[in-house]
LOVEX-456181 format. One record per residue (C-alpha): residue number from 1; x, y, z negated; residue in three letters. Coordinates in Angstrom, 1 decimal. Layout:
NUM; X; Y; Z; ALA
...
This chain:
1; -19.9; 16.9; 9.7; UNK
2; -16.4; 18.3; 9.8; UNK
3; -17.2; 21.5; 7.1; UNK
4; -19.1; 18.8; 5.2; UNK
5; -16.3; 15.9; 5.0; UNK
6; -13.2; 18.5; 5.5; UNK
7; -11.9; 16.3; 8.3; UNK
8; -10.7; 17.5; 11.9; UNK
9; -13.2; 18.0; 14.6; UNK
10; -10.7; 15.7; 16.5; UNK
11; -11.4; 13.0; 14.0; UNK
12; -14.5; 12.4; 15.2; UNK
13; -14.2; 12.7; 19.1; UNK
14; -10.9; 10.0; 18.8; UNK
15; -11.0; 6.5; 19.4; UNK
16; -12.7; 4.1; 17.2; UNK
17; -10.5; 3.3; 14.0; UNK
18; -10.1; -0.6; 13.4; UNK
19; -11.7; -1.9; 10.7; UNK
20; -10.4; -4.2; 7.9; UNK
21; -12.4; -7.4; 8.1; UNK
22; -14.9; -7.9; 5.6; UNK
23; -15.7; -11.4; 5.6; UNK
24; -11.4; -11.9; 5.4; UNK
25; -11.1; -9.6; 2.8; UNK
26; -10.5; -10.5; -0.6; UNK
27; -11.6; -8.0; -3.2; UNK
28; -10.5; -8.1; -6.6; UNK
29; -13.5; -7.2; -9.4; UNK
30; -16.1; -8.5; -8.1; UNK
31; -18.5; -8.3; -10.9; UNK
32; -18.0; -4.8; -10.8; UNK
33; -17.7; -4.9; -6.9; UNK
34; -20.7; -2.7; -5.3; UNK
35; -22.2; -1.9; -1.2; UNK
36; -20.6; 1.5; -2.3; UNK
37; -17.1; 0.3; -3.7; UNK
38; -16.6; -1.8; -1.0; UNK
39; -17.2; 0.5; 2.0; UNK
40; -15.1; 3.0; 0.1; UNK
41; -12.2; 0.5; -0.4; UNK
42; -13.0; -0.4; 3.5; UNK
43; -13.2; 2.8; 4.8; UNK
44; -9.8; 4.3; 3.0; UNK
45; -8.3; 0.4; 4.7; UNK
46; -9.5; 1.8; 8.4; UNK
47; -7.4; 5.2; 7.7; UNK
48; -4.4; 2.9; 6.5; UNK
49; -4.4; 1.0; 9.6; UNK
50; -4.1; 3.8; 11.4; UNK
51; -1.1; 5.0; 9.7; UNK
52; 0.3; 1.5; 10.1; UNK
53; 0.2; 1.3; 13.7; UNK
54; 1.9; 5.4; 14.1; UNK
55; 4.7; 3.9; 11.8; UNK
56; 5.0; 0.4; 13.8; UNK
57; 4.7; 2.4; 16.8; UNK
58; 8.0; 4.1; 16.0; UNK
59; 9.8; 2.0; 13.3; UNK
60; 10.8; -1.5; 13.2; UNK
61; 9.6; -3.1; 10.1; UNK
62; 9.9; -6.6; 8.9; UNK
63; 8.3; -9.7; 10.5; UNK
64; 5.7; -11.3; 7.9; UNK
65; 7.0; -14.3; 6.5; UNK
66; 3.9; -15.1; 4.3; UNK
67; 4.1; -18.9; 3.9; UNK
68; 0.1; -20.5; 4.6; UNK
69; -0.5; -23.5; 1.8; UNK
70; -4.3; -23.6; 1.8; UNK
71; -5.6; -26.7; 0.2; UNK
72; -2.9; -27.3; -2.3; UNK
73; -3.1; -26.9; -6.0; UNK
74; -1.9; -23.1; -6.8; UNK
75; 0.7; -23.6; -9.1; UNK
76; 2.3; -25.9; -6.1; UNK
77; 2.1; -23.3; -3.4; UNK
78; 3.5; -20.3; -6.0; UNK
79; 7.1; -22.5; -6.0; UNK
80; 6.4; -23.2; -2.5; UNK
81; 6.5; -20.1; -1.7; UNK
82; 9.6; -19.3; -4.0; UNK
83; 11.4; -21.9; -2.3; UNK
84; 10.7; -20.8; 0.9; UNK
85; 11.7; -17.2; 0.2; UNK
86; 14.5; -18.5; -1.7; UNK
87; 13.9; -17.2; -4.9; UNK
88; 14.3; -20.5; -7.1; UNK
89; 13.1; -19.8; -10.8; UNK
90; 14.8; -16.5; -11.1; UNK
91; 12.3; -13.2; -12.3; UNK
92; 11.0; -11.0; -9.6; UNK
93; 12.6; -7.2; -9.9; UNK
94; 10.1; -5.5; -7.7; UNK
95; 7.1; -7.2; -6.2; UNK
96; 6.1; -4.3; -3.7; UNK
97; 10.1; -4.7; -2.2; UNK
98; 9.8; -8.7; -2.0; UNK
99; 6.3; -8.4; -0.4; UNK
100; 7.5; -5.4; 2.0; UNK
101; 10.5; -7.5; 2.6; UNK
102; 8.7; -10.7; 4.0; UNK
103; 6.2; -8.2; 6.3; UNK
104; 3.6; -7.2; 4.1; UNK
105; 2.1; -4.0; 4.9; UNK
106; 1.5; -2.4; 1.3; UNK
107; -1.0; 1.1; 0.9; UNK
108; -2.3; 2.9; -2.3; UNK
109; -6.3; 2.7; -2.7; UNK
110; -7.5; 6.3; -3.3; UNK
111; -9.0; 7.7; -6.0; UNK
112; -12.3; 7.2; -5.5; UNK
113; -11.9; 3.6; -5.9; UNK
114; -10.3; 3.7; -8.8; UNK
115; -12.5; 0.7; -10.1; UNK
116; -11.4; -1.5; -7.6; UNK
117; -8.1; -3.4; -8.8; UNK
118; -6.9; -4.7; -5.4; UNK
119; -7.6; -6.2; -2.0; UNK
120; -5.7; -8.0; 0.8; UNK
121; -6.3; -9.1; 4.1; UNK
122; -4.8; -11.0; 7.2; UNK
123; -5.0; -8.5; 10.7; UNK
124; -4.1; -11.0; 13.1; UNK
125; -0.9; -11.9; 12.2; UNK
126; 0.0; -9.2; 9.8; UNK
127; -0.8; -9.2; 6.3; UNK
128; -1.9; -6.6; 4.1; UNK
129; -2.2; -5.3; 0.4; UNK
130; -4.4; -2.9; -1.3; UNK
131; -3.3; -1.5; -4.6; UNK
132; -4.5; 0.8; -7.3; UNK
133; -1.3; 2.7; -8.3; UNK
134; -3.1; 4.3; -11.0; UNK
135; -3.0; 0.9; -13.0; UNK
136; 0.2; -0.1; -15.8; UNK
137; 3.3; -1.2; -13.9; UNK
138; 3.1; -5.0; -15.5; UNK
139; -0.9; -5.2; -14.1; UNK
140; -0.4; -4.1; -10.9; UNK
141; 2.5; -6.5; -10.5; UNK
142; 0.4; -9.2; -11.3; UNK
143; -2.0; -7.8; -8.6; UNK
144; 0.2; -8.2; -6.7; UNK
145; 0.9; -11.7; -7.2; UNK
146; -2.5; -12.7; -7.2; UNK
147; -3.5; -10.6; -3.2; UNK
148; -0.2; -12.8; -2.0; UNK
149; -2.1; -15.9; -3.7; UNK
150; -4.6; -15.0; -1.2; UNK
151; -3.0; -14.1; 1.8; UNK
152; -1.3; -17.9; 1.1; UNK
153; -4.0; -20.0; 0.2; UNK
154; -7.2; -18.2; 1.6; UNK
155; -6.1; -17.0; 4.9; UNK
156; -8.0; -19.3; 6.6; UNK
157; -11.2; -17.2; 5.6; UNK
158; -12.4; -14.6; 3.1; UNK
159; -12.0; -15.8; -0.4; UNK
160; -15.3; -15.8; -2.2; UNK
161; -16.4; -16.7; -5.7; UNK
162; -14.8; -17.2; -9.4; UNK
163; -13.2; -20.1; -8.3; UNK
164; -11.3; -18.5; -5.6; UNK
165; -10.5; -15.6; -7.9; UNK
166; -9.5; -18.2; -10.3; UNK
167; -7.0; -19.9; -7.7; UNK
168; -5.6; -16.4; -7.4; UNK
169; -4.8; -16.3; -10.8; UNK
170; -3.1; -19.1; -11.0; UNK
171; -1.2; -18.6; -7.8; UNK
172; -0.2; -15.4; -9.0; UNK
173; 0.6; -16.4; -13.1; UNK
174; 3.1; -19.3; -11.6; UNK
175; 5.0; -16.9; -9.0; UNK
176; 5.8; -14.3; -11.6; UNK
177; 6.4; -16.7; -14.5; UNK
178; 7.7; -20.4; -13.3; UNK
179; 6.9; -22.8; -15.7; UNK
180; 10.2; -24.0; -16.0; UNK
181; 11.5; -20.1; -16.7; UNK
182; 8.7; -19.6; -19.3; UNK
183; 9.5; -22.9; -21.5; UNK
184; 13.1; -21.8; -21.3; UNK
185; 13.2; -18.7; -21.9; UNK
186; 10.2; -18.4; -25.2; UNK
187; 10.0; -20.3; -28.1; UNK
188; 7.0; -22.4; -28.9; UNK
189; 4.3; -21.0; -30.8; UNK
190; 6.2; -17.1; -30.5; UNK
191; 5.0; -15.3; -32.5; UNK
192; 2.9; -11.8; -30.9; UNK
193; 6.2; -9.7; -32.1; UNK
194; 8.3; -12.2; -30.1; UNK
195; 6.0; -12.5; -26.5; UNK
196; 6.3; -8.8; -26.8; UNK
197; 10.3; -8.9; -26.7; UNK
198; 9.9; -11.8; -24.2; UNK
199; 7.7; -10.1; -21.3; UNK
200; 10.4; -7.8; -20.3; UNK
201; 12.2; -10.8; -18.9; UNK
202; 9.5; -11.6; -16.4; UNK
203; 7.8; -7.3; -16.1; UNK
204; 4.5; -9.0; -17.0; UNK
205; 1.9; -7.8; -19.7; UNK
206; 1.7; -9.2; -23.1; UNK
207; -1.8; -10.9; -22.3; UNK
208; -0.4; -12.4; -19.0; UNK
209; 2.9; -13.7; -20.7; UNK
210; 0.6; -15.2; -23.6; UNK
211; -2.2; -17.3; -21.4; UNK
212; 0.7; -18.4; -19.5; UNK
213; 2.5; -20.0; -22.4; UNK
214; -1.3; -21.5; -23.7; UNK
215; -1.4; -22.8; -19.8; UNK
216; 2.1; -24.4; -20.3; UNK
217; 1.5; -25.9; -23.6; UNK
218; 3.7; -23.5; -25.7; UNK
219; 0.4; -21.9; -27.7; UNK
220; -1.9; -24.5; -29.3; UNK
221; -5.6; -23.3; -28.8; UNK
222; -5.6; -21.9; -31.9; UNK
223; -2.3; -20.0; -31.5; UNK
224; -4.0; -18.7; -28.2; UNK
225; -7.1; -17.6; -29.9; UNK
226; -5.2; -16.1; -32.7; UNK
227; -2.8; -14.0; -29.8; UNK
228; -5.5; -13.1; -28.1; UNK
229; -7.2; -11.4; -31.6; UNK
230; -3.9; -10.0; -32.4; UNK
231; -3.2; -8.5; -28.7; UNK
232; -6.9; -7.3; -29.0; UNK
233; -6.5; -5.4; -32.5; UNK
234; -3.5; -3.4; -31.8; UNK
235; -5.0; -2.1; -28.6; UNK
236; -2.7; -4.0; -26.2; UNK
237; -5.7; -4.9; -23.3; UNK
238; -5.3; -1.5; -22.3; UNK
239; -1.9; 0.1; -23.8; UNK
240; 1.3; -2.5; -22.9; UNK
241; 3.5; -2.1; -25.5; UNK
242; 6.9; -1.7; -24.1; UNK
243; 6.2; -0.7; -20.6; UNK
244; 8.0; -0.9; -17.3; UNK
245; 8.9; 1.3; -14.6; UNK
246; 6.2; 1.1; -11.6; UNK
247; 7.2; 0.2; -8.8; UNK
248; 7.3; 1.9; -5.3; UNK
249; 7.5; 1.6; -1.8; UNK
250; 11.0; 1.0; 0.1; UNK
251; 9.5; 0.7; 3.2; UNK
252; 7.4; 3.6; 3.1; UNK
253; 10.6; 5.8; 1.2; UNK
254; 12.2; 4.6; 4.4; UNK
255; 9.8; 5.7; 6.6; UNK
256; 9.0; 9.1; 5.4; UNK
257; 12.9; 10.0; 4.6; UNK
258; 14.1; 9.3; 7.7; UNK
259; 10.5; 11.5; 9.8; UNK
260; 11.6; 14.2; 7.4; UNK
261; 15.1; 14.1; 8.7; UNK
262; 13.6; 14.6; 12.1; UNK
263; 11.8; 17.3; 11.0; UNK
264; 8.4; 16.0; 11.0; UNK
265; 6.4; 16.8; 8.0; UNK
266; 3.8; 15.4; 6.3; UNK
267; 1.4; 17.4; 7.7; UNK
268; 2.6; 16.7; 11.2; UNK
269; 1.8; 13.0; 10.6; UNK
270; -1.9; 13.5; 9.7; UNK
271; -2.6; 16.0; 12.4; UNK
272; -1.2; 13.3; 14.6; UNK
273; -3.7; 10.8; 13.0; UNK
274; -6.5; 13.3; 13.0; UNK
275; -6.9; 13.6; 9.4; UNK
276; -6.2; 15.5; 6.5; UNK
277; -3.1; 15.6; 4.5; UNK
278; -4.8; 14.6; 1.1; UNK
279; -6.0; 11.8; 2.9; UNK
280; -2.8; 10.3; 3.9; UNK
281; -0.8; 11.9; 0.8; UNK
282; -3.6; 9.0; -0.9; UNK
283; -3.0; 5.9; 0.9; UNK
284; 0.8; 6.4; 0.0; UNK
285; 0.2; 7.9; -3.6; UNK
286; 2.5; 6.0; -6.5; UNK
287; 4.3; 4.5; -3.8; UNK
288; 6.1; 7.3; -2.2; UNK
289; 8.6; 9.1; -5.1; UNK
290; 10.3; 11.4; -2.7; UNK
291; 8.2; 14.6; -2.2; UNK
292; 6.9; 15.1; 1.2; UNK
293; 6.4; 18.5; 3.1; UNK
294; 3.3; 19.5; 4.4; UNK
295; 3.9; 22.6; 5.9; UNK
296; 2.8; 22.9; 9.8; UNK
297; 6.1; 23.6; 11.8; UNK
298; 4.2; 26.0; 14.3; UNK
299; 2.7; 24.8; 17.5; UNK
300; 5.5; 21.6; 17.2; UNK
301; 3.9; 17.9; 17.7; UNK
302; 6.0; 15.0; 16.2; UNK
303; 6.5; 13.1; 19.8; UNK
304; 7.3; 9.8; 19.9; UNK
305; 11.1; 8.6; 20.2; UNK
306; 12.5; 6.8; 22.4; UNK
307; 13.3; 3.9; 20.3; UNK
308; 12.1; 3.0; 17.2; UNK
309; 14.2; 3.3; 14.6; UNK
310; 15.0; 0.2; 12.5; UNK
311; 14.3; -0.3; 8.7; UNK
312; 16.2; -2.5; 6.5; UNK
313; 14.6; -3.6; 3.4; UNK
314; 16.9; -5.2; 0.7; UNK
């Protein structure tokens, strides 16, 4: 089984790996969602658990802060939660800083799930994110937004069905893009030219930016429909015009800066984990820009420090 999967011996004689729950996790693409997708997307979430508890075990992250609103209207809890972070109306810089920042744990779905868009999950009393770093900068932002909209209004159970994908949404449109913000800051019945100078404001796609202006009442139905044919024509659903940077990880920068300072390499960490170092390299890919080494360093085991060392996430 080892040859066959190119995993340690050790992998297999270790403990049991904990397992992402299913029935609380909330899977993005669900018409496309099969047996196979979904054991894939759990199965890479059971190595990234792993690697969550080595780094808690010997850094000290942020507490999660993830505000719980189930049974209110989305649009309500999105400004709750604003409020309560103390972000007012202002746009979001970096959604995968503000969600590390309040104790989100946030890890890279690998390749081979490359169909799945996102998923999220309360363990215990942490909360975590799943996210396809393979996707534009401006759509995985707004996955982003939506796998909080779960972990706020859903955490109660898994979220199943359009309507709680649909909740998600709207969650996730009204945190990036206040309503107040939007009608300030675009002109009614903006022309496609003009949404596409205006989404740089808020880092969102131009077919994000343009249902949320229908969904506030700056596009008449027929404006919407006539966007929408427009966005459609110049080949905007899958090239954003005007793109933005993507965004990494501070927390896992943080993490893997400072082991390298100690000298302990990439390759140390998954021999600590038992697995191999394409496997971790993929629950931190497009999240991690500074290269990490994976030379062995000998016989020399990473052991664990006295204290843990203490992050601070701005």
């Amino acid at each position: 089984m080892a040859d066959k999967l190119r995993f340690p011996v050790e992998f297999f004689g270790g403990p049991n790996l904990d397992q992402p729950p299913i029935e609380g996790s909330s899977f993005r693409a669900l018409s496309r969602l099969t047996a196979k997708l979904r054991d894939q997307s759990l199965g890479a979430g059971a190595l990234a658990l792993a690697l969550s508890d080595w780094i808690d075990a010997r850094f000290v992250l942020a507490e999660p802060e993830v505000p719980r609103h189930q049974g209110i209207d989305p649009e309500t809890a999105a400004m709750a939660v604003r409020s309560e972070w103390g972000l007012g109306e202002r746009p979001i810089r970096n959604m995968v800083h503000l969600l590390e920042a309040h104790g989100v744990r946030v890890y890279s779905l690998s390749e081979e799930c490359a169909e799945m868009d996102a998923f999220s999950f309360w363990r215990g009393e942490l909360p975590y994110v799943f996210l396809n770093a393979m996707k534009a900068a401006e759509r995985s932002r707004m996955d982003d937004a939506h796998e909080l909209g779960h972990l706020v209004l859903h955490w109660r159970g898994g979220a199943r069905g359009r309507d709680a994908e649909r909740e998600a949404d709207l969650f996730g449109a009204a945190f990036l893009m206040p309503r107040d913000s939007v009608i300030a800051g675009v002109t009614r019945g903006a022309r496609l030219r003009d949404i596409i100078k205006s989404k740089s404001q808020w880092k969102v796609s131009v077919t994000n930016l343009t249902y949320r202006m229908h969904t506030v009442g700056l596009l008449s139905d027929w404006e919407y429909r006539s966007r929408f044919i427009e966005i459609s024509k110049k080949g905007y659903r899958t090239s954003e015009p005007r793109p933005v940077q993507p965004e990494n990880s501070q927390a896992l920068e943080k993490v893997f800066n400072q082991l390298r300072q100690e000298g302990v390499s990439h390759g140390d960490v998954a021999r600590e984990l038992c697995i191999p170092p394409d496997e971790l390299s993929k629950l931190i890919f497009g999240l991690v820009l500074t290269p990490v080494g994976t030379e062995p360093r000998g016989d020399q085991r990473p052991s664990n420090p006295p204290t843990r060392s203490r992050l601070r996430l701005v």
